[in-house]
C-alpha positions in Angstrom: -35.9 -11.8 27.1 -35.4 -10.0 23.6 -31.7 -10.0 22.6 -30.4 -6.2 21.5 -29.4 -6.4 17.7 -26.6 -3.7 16.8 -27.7 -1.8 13.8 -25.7 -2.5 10.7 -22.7 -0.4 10.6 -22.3 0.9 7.1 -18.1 0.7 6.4 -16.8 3.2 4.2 -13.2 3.0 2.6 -11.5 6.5 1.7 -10.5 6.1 -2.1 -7.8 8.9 -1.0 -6.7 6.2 1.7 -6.4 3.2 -0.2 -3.2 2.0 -2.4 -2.8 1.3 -6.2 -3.6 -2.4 -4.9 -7.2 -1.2 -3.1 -5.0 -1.9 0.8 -6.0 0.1 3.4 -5.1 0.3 7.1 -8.4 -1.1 9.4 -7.4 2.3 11.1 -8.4 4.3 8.1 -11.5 1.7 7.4 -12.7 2.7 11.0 -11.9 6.9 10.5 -14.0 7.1 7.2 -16.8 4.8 8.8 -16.5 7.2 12.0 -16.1 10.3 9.5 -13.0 10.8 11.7 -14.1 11.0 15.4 -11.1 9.5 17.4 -13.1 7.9 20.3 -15.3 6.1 17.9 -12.6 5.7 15.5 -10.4 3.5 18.4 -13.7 1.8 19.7 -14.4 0.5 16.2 -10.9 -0.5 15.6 -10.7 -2.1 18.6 -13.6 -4.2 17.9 -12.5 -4.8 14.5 -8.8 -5.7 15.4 -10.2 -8.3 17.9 -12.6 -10.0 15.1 -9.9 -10.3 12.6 -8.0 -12.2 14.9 -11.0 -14.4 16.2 -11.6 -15.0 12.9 -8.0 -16.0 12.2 -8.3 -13.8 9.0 -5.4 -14.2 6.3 -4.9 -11.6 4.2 -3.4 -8.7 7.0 -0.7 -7.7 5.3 2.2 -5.5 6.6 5.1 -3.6 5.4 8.5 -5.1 6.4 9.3 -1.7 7.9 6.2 -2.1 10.0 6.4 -5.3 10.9 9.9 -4.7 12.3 8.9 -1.5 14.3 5.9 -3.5 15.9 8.1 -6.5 16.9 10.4 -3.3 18.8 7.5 -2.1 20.1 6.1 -5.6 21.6 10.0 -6.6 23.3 9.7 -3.3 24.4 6.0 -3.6 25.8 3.8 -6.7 25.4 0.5 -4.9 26.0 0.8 -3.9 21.9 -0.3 -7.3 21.7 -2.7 -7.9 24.5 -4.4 -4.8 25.3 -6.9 -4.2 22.4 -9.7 -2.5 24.4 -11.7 0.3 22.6 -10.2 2.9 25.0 -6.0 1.4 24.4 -3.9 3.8 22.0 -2.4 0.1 21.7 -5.4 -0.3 19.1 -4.1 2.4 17.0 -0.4 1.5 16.6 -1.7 -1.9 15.1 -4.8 -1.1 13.6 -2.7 1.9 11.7 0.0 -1.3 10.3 -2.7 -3.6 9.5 -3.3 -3.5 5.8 -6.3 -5.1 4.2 -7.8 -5.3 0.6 -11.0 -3.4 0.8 -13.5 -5.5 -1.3 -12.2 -8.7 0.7 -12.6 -7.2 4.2 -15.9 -6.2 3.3 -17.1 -9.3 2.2 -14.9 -11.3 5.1 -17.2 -9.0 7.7 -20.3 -10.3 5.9 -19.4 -14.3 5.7 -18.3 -14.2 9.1 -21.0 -12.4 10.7 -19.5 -9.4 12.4 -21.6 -8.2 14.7 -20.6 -4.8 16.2 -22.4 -5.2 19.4 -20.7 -8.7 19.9 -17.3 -8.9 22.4 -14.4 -10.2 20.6 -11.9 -11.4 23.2 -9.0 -13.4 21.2 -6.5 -15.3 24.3 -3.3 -13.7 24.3 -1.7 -16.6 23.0 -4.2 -16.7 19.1 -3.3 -12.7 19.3 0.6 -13.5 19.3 0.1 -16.4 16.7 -2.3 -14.5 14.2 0.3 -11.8 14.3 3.6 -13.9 13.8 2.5 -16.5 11.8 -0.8 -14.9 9.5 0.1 -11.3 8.9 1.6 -10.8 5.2 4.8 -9.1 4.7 4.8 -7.1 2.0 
């Protein structure tokens, strides 16, 4: 049985969306990829969001300001944390704080394989960790 291979997704980073530091939100990484359309926008997010933290990656960094107003948002509603599915709006509130430096996401999708067609599924309990404990503030 032949296995389906995904067909290379080919990123594209806004220079209008990145800061004098090269971050950029994975939101904005998945809208210029997506050339904007919201459905595929959150789907690739989604997917995105979920490989990050499988991957344990490093270098999300944060703004204080949003750190605090997603730490609200998860006493106020745990899902922010759990429900990352392509179709959550959950996807966009983080995906939209989540900062990363351009060249070393790119090259962090490469070395660790990301595969779009592959399900990501972090347990609740990596997803709480990778946010609390990995994310940058800055």
């Amino acid at each position: 049985m032949a296995t389906a291979t995904a067909e290379p997704i080919d990123f594209k980073i806004s220079p209008d969306d990145q800061d004098e530091h090269s971050f950029v939100s994975v939101w904005n990484i998945a809208s210029a990829t997506c050339e904007g359309d919201q459905e595929k926008t959150r789907a690739l997010a989604s997917k995105l969001l979920n490989f990050l933290c499988k991957r344990d990656c490093d270098f999300v960094v944060c703004s204080s300001s949003g750190v605090e107003y997603l730490d609200e948002k998860f006493e106020l509603d745990k899902k922010i944390l759990y429900d990352w599915k392509p179709e959550s709006e959950y996807v966009d509130i983080i995906t939209q704080h989540a900062e990363v430096p351009g060249r070393a996401f790119m090259s962090f999708l490469t070395t660790h394989k990301f595969n779009p067609s592959t399900k990501y599924n972090p347990r609740r309990a990596d997803r709480e960790l990778w946010f609390r404990e990995r994310w940058c503030v800055g």
